[in-house]
C-alpha positions, -999 to +999 in steps of 0.1 A: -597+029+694-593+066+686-578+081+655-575+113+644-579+128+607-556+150+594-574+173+573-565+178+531-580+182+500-557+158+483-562+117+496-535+104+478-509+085+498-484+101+523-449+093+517-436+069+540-410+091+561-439+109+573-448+078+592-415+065+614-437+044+636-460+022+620-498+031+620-519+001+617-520-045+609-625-060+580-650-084+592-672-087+570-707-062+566-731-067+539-724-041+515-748-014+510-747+014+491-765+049+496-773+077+477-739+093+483-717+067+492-704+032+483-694+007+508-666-020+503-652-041+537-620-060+529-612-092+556-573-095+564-570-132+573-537-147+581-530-183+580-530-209+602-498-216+618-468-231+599-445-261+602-419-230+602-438-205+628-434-235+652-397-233+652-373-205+666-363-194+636-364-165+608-399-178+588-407-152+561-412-163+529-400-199+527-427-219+514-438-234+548-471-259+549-491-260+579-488-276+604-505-299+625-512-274+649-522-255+621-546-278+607-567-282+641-586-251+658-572-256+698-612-245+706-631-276+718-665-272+696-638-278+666-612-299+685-608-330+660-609-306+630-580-283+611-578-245+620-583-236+588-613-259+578-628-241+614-624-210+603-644-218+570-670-236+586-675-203+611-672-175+583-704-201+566-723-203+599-725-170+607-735-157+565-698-144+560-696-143+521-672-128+497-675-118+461-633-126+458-606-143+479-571-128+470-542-153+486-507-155+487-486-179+463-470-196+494-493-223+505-500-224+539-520-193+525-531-209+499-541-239+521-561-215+543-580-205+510-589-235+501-604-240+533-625-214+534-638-216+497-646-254+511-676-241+533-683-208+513-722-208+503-727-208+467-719-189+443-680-195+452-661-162+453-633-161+427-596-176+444-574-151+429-534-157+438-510-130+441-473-126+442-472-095+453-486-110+492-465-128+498-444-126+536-414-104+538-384-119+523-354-121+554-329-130+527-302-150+538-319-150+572-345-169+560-345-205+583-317-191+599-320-196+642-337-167+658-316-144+677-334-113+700-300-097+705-268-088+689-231-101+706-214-075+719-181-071+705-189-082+671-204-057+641-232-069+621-210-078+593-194-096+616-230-113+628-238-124+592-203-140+588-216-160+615-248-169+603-266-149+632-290-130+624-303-104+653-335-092+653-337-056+633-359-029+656-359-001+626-381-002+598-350+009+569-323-019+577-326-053+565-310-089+561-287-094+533-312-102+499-338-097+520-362-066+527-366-040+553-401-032+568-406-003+548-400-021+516-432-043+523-451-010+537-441+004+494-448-030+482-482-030+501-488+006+489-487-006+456-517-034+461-537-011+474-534+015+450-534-014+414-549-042+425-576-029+456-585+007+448-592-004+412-608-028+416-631-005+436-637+019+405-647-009+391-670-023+416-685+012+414-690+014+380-704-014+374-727-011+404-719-047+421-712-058+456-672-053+468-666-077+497-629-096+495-606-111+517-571-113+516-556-147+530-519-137+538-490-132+565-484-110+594-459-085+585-475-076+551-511-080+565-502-051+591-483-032+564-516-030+543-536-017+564-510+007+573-511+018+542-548+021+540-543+048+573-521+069+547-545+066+522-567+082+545-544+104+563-553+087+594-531+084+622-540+049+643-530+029+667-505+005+664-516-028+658-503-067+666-495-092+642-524-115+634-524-147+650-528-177+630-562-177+615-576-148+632-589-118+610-592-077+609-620-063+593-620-027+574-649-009+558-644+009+529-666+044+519-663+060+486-686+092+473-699+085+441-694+120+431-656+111+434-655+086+411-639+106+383-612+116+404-576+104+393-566+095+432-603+084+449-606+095+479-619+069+501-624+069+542-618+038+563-628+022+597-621-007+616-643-027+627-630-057+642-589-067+653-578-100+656-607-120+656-606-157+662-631-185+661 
């Protein structure tokens, strides 16, 4: 996977029009910390699959359970138990440990969560819920039938009269009520600049170990690590959706001499895409 850096004094975010196709969508390192340089990793883990995903249908942020699928891992080591429940039990078998778990109000996050803090090792990592992860909202879309193509003949006000609802290829346009692709990319930006990056000062003030995970969805999963790339000024690869209950790691590096800095310049790198158990 090669990137390439694009060179600046300045790390603070690119605007978004700078980036018309998508950049991005870590697992988890012990965190060390040298003379010159603090080391966070943050694990992107998306939930198991929904009662919604299962259907042909717009699935964003409904409040969908898993389902049964869901709840047991296909693999046949784990075959009579849930997904989720597996991927706990492999994050404690192989010495993953976090110091926080941020999830998504919607529960089959949530659910996912719980699983995991089920097999964590002690001390449990704080289960901190956040609006702001939740999926993209598809508006009036939202468990509306799925439909790959527009009719010809008909506009797209036309379409919505209808209740269909064609998929949208840009990253501007959106459902009605709902929101466009580069309104979760903004809404990402902002939890990794308030909620991620702080609490990374603060990690590195207070000299303690940084190593979250962030149980959420597909489209605003990918969208945050895009954002991380423009935090960088790194121009990536573009990356899948997560499949249910698989993860991305990212590695976080911050000079301690930058700490005082109003924007901190951190650098990134992925480490693993799209694991699974």
């Amino acid at each position: 996977m090669s990137t390439m850096t694009l060179s600046s004094k300045a790390l603070c975010r690119l605007p978004l029009a700078m980036f018309p196709i998508p950049l991005v969508d870590g697992f988890l390192f012990n965190m060390s910390t040298t003379e010159r340089e603090f080391t966070a990793t943050i694990t992107l883990i998306r939930h198991g699959e929904s009662v919604d995903n299962g259907k042909s249908i717009w699935a964003g942020c409904t409040d969908a359970p898993l389902s049964e699928r869901g709840r047991k891992c296909p693999s046949r080591e784990f075959e009579t138990k849930r997904q989720a429940d597996s991927l706990g039990q492999w994050f404690a078998t192989n010495g993953v440990q976090f110091t926080a778990v941020y999830v998504s109000k919607l529960q089959r996050a949530k659910q996912t969560a719980d699983a995991i803090l089920k097999y964590h090792a002690d001390p449990k990592p704080s289960l901190i819920e956040e609006f702001l992860l939740h999926e993209i909202n598809f508006g009036k879309a939202e468990g509306k039938p799925y439909t790959e193509k527009p009719t010809l003949g008909l506009s797209i006000e036309e379409h919505y009269q209808k209740g269909i609802f064609p998929h949208i290829r840009n990253r501007t346009d959106h459902f009605p009520d709902g929101e466009s692709k580069d309104d979760v990319a903004n809404r990402a930006e902002k939890v990794l600049q308030n909620i991620f990056i702080r609490d990374i000062v603060g990690a590195m003030k207070d000299r303690r170990d940084y190593r979250v995970a962030i149980v959420g969805h597909g489209v605003f999963l990918r969208e945050f690590l895009y954002a991380l790339h423009r935090r960088c000024r790194i121009v990536g690869p573009k990356y899948d959706y997560l499949k249910p209950t698989a993860w991305t790691r990212v590695e976080i590096k911050a000079r301690w001499e930058d700490l005082s800095s109003d924007c901190l310049p951190i650098s990134m790198k992925v480490t693993h895409v799209d694991q699974t158990v």
